[in-house]
C-alpha positions as CSV (number, residue, x, y, z in Angstrom):
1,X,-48.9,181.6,26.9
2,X,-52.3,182.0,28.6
3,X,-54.3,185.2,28.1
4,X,-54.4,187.3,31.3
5,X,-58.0,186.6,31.6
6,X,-57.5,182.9,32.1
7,X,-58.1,181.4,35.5
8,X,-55.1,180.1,37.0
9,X,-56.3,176.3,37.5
10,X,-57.1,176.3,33.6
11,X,-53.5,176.8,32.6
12,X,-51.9,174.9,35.1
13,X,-54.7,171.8,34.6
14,X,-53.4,172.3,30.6
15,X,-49.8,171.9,31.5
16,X,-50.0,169.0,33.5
17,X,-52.2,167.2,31.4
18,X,-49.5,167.6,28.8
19,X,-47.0,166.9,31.7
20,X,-48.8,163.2,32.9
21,X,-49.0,162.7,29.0
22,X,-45.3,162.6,28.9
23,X,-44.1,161.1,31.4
24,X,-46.7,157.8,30.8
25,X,-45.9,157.7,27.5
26,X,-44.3,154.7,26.5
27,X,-41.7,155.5,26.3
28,X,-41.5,157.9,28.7
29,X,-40.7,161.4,27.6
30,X,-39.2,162.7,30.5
31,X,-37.5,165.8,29.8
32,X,-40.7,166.9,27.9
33,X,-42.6,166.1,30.9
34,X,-39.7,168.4,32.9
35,X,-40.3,171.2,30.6
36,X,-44.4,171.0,31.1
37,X,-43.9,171.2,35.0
38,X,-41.3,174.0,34.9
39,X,-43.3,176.6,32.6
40,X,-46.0,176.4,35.5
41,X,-43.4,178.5,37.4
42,X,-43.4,181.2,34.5
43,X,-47.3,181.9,35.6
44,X,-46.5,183.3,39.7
45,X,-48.7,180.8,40.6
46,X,-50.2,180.9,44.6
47,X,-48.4,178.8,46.6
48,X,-50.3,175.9,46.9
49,X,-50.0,175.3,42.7
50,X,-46.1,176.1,43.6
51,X,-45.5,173.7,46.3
52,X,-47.7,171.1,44.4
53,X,-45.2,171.5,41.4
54,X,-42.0,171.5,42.8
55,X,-43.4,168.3,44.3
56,X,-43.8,166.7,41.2
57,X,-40.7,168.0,39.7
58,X,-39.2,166.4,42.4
59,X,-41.2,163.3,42.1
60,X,-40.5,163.4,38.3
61,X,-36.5,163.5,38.8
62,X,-35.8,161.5,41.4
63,X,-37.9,158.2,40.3
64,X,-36.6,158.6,36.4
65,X,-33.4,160.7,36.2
66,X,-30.3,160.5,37.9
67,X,-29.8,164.0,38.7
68,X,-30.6,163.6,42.5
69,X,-29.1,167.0,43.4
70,X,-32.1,168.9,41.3
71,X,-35.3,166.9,42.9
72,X,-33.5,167.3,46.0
73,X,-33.6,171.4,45.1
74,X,-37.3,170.9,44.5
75,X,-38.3,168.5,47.4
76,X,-36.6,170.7,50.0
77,X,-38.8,173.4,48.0
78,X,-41.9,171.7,48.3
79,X,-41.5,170.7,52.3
80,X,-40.6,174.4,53.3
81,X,-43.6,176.3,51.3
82,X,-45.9,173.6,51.9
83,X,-45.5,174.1,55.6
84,X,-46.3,177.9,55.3
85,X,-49.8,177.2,54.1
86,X,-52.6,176.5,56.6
87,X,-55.0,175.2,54.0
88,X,-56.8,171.6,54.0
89,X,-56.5,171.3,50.1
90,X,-52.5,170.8,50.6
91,X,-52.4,168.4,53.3
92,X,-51.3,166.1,50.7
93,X,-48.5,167.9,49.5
94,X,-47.5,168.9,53.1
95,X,-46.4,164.9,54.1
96,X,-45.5,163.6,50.5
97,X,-42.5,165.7,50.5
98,X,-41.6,165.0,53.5
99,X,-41.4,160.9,53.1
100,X,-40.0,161.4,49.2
101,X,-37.2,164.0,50.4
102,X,-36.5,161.6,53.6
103,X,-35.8,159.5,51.0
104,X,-33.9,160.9,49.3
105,X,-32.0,162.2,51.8
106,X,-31.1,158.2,53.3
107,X,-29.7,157.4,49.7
108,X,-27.3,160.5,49.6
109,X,-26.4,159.3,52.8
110,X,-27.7,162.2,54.8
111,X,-29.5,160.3,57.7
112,X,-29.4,163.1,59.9
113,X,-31.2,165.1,58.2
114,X,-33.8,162.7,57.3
115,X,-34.9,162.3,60.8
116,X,-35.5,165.3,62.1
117,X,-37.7,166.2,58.7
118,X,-39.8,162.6,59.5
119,X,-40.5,164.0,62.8
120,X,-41.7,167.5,61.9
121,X,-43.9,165.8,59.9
122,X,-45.2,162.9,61.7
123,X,-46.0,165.4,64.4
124,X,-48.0,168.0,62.0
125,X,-49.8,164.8,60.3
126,X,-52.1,163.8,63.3
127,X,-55.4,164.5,61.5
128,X,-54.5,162.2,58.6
129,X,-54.0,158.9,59.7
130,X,-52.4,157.6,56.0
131,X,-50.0,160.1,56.0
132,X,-49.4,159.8,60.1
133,X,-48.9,155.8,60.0
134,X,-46.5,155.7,57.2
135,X,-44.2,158.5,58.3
136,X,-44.2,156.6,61.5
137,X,-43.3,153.4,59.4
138,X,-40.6,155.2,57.5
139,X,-38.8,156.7,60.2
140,X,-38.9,152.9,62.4
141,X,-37.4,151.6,58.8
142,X,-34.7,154.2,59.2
143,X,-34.2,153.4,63.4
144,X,-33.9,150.0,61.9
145,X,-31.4,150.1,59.1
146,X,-29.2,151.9,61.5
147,X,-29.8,149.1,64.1
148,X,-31.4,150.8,66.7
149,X,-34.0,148.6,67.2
150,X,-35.1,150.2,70.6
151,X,-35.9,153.7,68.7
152,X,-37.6,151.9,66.3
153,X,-39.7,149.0,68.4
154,X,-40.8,152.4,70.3
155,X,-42.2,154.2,67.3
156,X,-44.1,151.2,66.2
157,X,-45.7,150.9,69.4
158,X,-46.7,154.2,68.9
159,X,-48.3,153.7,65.5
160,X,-49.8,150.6,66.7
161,X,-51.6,152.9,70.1
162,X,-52.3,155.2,67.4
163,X,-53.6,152.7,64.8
164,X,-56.1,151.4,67.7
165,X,-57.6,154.8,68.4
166,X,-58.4,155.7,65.1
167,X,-60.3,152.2,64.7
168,X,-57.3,150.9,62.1
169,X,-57.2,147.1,63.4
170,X,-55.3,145.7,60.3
171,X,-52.4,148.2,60.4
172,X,-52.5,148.4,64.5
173,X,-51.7,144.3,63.6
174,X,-49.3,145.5,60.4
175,X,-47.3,147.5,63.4
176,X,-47.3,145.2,66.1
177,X,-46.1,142.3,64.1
178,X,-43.2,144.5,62.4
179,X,-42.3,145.3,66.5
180,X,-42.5,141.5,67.0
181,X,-40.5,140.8,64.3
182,X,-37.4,143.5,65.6
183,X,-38.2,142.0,68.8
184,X,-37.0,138.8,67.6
185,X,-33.9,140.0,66.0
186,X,-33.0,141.8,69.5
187,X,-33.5,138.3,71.2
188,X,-35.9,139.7,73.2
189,X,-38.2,135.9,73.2
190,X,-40.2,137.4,76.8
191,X,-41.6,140.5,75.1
192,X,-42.3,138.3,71.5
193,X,-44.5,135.7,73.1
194,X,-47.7,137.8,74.3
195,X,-46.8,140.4,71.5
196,X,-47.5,137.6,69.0
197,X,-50.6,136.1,71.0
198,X,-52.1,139.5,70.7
199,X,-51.2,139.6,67.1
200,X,-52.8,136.1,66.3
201,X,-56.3,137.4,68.0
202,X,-56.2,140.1,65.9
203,X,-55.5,138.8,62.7
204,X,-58.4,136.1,63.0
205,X,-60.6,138.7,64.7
206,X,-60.6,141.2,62.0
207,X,-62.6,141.2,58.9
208,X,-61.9,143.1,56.0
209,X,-60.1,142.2,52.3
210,X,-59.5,138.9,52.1
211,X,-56.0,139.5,50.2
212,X,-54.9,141.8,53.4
213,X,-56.5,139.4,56.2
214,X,-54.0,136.6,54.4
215,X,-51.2,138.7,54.4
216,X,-51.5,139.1,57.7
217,X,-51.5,135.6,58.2
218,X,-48.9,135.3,56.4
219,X,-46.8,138.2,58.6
220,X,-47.9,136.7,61.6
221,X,-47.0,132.8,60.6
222,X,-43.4,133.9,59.1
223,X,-42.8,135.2,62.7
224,X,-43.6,132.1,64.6
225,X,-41.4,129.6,62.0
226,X,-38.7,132.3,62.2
227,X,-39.2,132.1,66.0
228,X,-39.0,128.8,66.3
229,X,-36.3,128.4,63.8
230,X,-34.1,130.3,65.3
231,X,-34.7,128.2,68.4
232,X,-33.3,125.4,66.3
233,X,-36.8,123.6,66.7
234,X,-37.1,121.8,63.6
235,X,-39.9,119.6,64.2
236,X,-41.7,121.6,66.5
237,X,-42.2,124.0,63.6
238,X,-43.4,121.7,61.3
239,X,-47.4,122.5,61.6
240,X,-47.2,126.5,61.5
241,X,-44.8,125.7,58.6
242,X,-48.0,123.7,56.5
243,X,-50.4,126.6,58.1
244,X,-48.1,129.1,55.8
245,X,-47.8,127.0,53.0
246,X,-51.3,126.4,52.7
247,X,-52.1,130.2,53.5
248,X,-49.7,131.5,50.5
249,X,-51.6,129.0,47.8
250,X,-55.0,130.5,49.2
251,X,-53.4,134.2,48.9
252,X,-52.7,133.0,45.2
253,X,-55.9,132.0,44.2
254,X,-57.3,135.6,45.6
255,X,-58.0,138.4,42.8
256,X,-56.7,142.0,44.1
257,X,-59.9,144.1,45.9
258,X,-59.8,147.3,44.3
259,X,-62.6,148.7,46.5
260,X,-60.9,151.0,48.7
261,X,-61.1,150.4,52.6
262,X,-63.2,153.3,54.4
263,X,-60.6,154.0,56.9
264,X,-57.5,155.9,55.3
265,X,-55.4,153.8,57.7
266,X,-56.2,150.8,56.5
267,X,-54.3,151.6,52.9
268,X,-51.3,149.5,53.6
269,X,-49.8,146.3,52.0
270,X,-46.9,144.4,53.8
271,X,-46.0,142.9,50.4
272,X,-46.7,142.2,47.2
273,X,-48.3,138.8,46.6
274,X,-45.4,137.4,44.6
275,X,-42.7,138.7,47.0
276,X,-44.7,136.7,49.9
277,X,-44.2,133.6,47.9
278,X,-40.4,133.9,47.7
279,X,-40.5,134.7,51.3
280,X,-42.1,131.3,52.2
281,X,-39.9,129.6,49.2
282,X,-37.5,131.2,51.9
283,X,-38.5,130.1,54.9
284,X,-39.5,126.9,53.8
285,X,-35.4,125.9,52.2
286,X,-34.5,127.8,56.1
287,X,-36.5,124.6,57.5
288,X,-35.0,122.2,55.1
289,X,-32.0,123.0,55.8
290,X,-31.8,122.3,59.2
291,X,-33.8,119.4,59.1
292,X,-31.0,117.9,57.1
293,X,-33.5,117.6,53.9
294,X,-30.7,119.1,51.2
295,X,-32.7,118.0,48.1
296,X,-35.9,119.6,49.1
297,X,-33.7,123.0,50.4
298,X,-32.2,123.0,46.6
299,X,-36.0,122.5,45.0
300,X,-37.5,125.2,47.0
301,X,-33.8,127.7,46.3
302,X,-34.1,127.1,42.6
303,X,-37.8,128.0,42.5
304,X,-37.4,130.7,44.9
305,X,-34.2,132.2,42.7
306,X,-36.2,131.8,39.2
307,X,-39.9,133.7,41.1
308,X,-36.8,136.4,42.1
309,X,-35.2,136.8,38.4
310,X,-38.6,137.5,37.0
311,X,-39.2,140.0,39.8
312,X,-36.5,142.1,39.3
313,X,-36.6,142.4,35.4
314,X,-39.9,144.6,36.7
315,X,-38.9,146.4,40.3
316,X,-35.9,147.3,41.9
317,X,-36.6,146.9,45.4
318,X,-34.0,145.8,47.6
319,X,-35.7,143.6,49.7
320,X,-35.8,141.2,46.3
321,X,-31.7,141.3,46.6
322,X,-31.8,140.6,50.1
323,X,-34.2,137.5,49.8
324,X,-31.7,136.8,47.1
325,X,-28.5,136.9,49.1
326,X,-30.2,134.7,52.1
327,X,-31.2,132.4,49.2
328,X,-27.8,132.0,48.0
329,X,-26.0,131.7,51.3
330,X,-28.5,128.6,52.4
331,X,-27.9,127.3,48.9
332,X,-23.9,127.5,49.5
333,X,-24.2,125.6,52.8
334,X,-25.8,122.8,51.0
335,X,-23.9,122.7,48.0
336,X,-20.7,122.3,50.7
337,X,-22.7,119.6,52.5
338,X,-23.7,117.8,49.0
339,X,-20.2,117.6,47.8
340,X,-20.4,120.7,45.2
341,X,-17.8,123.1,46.2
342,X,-16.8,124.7,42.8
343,X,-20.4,125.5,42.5
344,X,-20.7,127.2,46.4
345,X,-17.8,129.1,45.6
346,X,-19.2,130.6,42.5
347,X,-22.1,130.9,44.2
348,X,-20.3,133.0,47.0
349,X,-18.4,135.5,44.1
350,X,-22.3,135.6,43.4
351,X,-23.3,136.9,46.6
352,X,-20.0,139.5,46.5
353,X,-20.7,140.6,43.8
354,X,-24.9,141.6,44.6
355,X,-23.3,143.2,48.1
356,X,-20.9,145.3,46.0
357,X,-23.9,146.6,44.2
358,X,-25.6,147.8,47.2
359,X,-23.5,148.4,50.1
360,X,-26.0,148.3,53.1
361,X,-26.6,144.6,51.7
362,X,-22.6,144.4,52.4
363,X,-23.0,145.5,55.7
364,X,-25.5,143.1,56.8
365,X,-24.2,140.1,55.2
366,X,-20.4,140.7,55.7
367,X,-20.3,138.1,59.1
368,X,-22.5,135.7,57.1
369,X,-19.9,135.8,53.9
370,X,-16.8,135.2,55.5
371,X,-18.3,132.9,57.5
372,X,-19.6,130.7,54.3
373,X,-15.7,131.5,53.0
374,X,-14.6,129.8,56.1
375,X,-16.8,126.7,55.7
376,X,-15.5,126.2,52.0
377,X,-11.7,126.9,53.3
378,X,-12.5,123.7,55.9
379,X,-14.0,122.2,53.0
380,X,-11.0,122.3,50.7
381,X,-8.5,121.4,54.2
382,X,-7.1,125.0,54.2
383,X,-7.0,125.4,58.2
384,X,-5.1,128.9,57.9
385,X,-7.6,130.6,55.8
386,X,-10.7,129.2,58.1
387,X,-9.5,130.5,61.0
388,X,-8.8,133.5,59.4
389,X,-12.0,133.9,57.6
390,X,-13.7,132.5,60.7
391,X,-12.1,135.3,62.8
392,X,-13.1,138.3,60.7
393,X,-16.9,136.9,60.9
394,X,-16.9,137.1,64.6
395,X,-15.2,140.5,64.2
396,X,-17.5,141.9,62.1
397,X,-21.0,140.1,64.0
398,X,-23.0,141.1,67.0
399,X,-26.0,138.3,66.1
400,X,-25.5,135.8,69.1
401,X,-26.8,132.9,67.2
402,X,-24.4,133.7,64.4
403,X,-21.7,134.2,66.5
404,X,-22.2,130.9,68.8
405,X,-22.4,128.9,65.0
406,X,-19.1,130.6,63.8
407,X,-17.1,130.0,67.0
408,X,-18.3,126.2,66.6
409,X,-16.9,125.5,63.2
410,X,-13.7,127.7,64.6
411,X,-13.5,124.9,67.2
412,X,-13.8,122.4,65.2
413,X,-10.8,123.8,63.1
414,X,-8.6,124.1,65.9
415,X,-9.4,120.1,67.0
416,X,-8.1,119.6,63.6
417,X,-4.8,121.7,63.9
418,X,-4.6,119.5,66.6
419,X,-1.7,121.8,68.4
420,X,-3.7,124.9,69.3
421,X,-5.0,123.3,73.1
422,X,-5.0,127.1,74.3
423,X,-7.1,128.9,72.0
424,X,-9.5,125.5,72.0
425,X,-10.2,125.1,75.4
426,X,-10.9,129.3,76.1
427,X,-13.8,128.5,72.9
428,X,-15.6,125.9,74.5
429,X,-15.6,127.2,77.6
430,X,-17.6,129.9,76.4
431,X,-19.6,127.5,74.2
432,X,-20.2,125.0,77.1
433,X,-23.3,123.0,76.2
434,X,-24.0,121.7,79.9
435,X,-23.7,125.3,81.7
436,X,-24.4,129.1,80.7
437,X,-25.3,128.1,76.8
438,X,-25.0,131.4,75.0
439,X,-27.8,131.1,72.9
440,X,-31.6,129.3,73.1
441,X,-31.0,127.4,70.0
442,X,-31.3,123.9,70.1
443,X,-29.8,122.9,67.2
444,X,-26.8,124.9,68.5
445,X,-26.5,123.6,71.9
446,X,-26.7,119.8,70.0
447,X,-23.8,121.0,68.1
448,X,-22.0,121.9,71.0
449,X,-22.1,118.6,72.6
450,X,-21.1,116.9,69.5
451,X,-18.1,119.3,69.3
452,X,-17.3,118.3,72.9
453,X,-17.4,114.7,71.7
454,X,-15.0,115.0,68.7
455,X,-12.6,116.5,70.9
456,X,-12.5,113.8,73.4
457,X,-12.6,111.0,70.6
458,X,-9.0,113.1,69.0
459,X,-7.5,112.8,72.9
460,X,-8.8,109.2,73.6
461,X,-11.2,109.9,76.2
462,X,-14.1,107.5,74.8
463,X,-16.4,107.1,77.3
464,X,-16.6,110.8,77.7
465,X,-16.8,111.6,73.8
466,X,-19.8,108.7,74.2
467,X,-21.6,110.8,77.0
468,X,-21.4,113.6,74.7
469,X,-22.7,112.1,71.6
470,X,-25.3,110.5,73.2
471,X,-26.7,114.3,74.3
472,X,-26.3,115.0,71.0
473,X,-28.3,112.1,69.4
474,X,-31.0,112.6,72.2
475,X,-31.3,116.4,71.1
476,X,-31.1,116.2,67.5
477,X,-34.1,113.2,67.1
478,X,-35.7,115.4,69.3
479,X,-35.9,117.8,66.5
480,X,-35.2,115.5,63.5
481,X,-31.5,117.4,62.9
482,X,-30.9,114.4,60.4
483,X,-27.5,115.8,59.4
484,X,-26.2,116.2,63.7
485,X,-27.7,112.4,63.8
486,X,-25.5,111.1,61.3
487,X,-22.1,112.4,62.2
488,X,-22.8,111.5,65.7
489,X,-23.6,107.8,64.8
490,X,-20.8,107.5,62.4
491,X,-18.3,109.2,65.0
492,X,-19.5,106.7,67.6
493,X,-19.4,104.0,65.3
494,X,-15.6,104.9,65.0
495,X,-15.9,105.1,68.7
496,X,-17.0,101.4,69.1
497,X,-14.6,100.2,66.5
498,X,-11.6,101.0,68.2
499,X,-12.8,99.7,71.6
500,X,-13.3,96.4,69.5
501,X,-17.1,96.0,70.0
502,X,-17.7,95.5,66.0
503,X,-21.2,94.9,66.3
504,X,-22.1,98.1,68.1
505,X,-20.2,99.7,65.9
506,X,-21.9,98.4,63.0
507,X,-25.1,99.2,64.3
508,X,-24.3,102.6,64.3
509,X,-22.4,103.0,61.3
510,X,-25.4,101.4,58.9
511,X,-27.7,104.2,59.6
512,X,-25.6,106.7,59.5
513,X,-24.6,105.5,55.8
514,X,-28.6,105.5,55.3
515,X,-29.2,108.5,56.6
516,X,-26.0,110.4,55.3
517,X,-27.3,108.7,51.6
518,X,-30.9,110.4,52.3
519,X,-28.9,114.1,52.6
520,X,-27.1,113.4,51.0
521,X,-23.5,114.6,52.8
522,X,-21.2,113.1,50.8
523,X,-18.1,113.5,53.6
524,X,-20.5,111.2,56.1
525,X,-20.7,109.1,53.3
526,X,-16.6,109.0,53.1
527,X,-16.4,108.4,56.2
528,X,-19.1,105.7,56.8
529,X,-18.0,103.7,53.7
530,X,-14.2,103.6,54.8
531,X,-15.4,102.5,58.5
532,X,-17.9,99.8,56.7
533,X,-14.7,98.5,54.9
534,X,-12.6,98.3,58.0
535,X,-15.3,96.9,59.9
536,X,-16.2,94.1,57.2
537,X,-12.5,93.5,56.9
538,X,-12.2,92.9,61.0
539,X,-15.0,90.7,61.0
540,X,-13.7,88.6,57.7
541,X,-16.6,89.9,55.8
542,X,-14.7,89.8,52.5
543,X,-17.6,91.0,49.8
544,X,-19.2,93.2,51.8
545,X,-15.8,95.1,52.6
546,X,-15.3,94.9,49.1
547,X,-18.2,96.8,48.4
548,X,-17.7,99.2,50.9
549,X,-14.2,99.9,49.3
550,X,-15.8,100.6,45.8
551,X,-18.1,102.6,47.2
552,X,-15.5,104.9,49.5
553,X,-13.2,104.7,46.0
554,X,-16.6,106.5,44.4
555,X,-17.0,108.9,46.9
556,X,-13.3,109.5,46.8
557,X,-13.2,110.6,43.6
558,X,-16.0,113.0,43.5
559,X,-14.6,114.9,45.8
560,X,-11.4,114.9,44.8
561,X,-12.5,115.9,41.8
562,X,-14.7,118.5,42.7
563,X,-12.0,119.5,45.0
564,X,-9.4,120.1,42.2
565,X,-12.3,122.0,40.1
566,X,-12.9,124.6,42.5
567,X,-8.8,125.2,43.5
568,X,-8.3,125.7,40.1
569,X,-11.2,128.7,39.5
570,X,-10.0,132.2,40.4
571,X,-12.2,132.5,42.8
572,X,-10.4,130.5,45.0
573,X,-8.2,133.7,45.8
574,X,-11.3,134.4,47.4
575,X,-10.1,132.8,50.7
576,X,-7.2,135.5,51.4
577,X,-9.8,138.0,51.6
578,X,-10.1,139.2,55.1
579,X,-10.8,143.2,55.1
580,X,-12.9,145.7,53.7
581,X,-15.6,145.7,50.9
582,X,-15.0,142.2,48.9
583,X,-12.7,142.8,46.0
584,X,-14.1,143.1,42.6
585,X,-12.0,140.6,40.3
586,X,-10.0,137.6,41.1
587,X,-6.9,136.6,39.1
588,X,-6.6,132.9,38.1
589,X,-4.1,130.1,39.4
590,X,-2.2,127.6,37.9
591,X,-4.2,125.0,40.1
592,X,-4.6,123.8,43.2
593,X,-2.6,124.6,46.8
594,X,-3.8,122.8,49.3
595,X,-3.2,119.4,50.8
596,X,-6.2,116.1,49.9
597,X,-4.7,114.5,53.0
598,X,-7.3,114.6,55.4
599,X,-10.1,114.6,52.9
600,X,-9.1,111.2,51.6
């Protein structure tokens, strides 16, 4: 106990030496440290030294302990005397608890009491721009998370305004490209265009730390491929796509600046280093895949998914288990493509079992996982379960580009089921490539026309299923959408060979066998190799429709065996699941249910 003489500061400076010593110990001593902060309290110290304390008692137990409850007890104490003290020396315990109780408060699922706390103190933190930014930030993350995107694109703009007049260029570009980027998600392409033209001035106008000009670049160039990716412009996107690839290997080579920037607004990072190179691993497989360049998605996944293992042995940040799940759920659609469906399907109890961990990840990514369950249902020829999972996605989605994909692949089950004319013809009429698309993509709207030419090849209608699939093949080498290329020239070689015109048949169905091989998708492969043998065989072609046989027997049995392989895991059960949170175990079958007739 300190003598009465003592001045305050010397005791408590004592104690939370010993406190600090503690807690960075190694390994951390954390109830020590606990103890050290709570015998300040025994002193009566002023408030300031009080508010300060409960601060980092709150601090203490919330980032090491599970015992929310009490740093909750000391945060809310920390906000309310904090705010009774008019002093400058405090200003930095007055905001701190106020974005750590916020928090806290979001992870106990008390959202309505986190907001009106971030705008108390956003509007007492004018005179400190730090503080003022990143409670703006914060509460736009927690608009966000709750999708509303127009709350939160309005608080950014006023960060950004605010940014400007306190002579903050890099975060007036770190908020304007965060509004560009919820722009995007909102569809809103009018507003993103001279939002991002602005943004690009800025980012090669301002000069500052190299590391934080490139990440700004890097921000700024994520934005545009994601833009024009979701436009379904594959080519188009090719040179901002090297601009970020060659900006991330520069950011690589940087060493971190430790001299601090003069302005106190300008101490913000949009991400770590090694979390921007998973995001352009990302990105990059996002490009490949709809380029039809399978291989190079799976090189770029597999690096991506080792940089992300290694991250999170260090930091728990859920952003690593998002980039995770949109890994996975690219990796899935190629494994499906590539002929590997009893890996995609572990790969799916992967990504259910990462969303039953964290349950806004669920939320998010519920559309996109029975939508991937629906693919592998069509994959395995069980039409029931597609439709079904392929029902619940559109249920549970309000992204248009999502949706408009999901209601594709429903058509394309229904042509299938070949006896469900009624439900068909209402999908494509609201899918309609040639009038009132529903979405700007154009990758989708080449999709839809090759829909619209499958369906008119099933009733007969050739000439108009050739219309069709010539939009299609116009669109997609437009764009280089390799994979839409092939199964249109295969499906109009099929075309051709029923008419009887074998040579314009065959010159369609050779490069679609090439380019299928180059995918590789081994079901244009099937298909190709068992038109090549009927085509060879109509045109007396005897060793080259032998060849084509042995080849089709090949592909047959890969499949067939890969088919059987992932019937027979219990993940399979997987495809009855059509409601609430995705179930935590699976039981085995005794094998396979479904019917290798139309896969053969």
């Amino acid at each position: 106990m300190a003598s009465g003489g003592e001045a305050p500061e010397s005791w408590y400076l004592a104690l939370l030496g010993f406190a600090e010593h503690f807690r960075t110990s190694s390994p951390p001593k954390i109830r020590l440290c606990v103890h050290c902060l709570q015998a300040v309290f025994q002193f009566k110290p002023p408030q300031r030294v009080e508010a300060r304390t409960h601060l980092q008692l709150g601090s203490v137990l919330y980032h090491h302990t599970k015992n929310s409850e009490l740093a909750r007890n000391h945060l809310e104490k920390a906000w309310f005397i904090s705010q009774q003290i008019s002093f400058y020396r405090i200003i930095f315990a007055t905001y701190f608890p106020a974005s750590l109780l916020s928090e806290l408060y979001c992870q106990q699922n008390l959202v309505d009491s986190a907001k009106p706390l971030l705008r108390k103190a956003i509007q007492i933190s004018q005179q400190t721009p730090y503080w003022h930014c990143r409670l703006l930030f914060q509460l736009a993350q927690l608009h966000t998370l709750e999708k509303d995107l127009v709350s939160a694109c309005d608080l950014l703009g006023v960060g950004a305004e605010y940014a400007r007049v306190v002579g903050s260029e890099y975060t007036r570009a770190l908020f304007l490209l965060s509004k560009g980027m919820l722009l995007l998600m909102e569809r809103k392409l009018q507003e993103v265009h001279p939002l991002l033209t602005l943004c690009g001035q800025i980012v090669e106008n301002w000069q500052g730390n190299p590391i934080q000009k490139e990440s700004l670049r890097v921000f700024f160039l994520v934005l545009q491929v994601t833009h024009y990716l979701d436009a379904g412009q594959v080519k188009s996107v090719k040179p901002c796509l090297k601009q970020l690839q060659q900006c991330i290997q520069t950011i690589s080579t940087l060493h971190d600046d430790e001299i601090l920037p003069s302005n106190p607004a300008d101490l913000f990072h949009w991400l770590p280093k090694e979390h921007m190179c998973v995001l352009v691993y990302l990105v990059t497989v996002m490009h490949s895949m709809q380029a039809g360049y399978l291989e190079k998605a799976q090189k770029y996944t597999d690096k991506a998914l080792m940089q992300l293992e290694k991250l999170k042995m260090l930091d728990c940040s859920p952003i690593l288990s998002s980039f995770q799940v949109i890994l996975l759920e690219h990796i899935i659609m190629c494994r499906l493509v590539t002929g590997h469906k009893a890996t995609a399907l572990q790969e799916i109890s992967q990504v259910c079992q990462l969303c039953q961990q964290l349950p806004r990840l669920f939320s998010n990514h519920a559309a996109q996982l029975h939508t991937l369950l629906g693919l592998y249902c069509i994959s395995v020829n069980c039409m029931d379960n597609a439709e079904a999972q392929f029902t619940t996605a559109l249920r549970l989605t309000t992204h248009q580009e999502l949706w408009t994909f999901i209601v594709t692949n429903l058509a394309s089950v229904y042509i299938r089921e070949g006896n469900r004319h009624q439900e068909l013809y209402s999908l494509l009429e609201r899918i309609n490539p040639d009038h009132n698309f529903p979405v700007s993509s154009h990758c989708l709207r080449a999709a839809a026309f090759y829909i619209r030419g499958l369906l008119s090849f099933f009733q007969g209608r050739y000439n108009e299923a050739k219309r069709f699939l010539r939009e299609t093949l116009k669109m997609s080498n437009a764009e280089d959408l390799n994979r839409l290329t092939a199964c249109s020239l295969v499906l109009l070689g099929h075309i051709f060979f029923v008419l009887g015109n074998h040579r314009e048949s065959n010159n369609m169905v050779v490069p679609a066998m090439q380019l299928a091989s180059k995918i590789p998708d081994m079901s244009v492969q099937l298909w190709s190799s068992a038109l090549l043998k009927d085509l060879n065989e109509a045109c007396g072609n005897t060793i080259e429709a032998h060849e084509a046989a042995q080849m089709h027997q090949n592909f047959s049995q890969q499949l067939l065996q890969d088919h059987i392989a992932a019937c027979s895991l219990p993940e399979h059960n997987l495809i009855s699941w059509t409601d609430g949170p995705p179930p935590v175990q699976f039981q085995a079958q005794n094998g396979p249910t479904t019917s290798l007739a139309s896969l053969l």
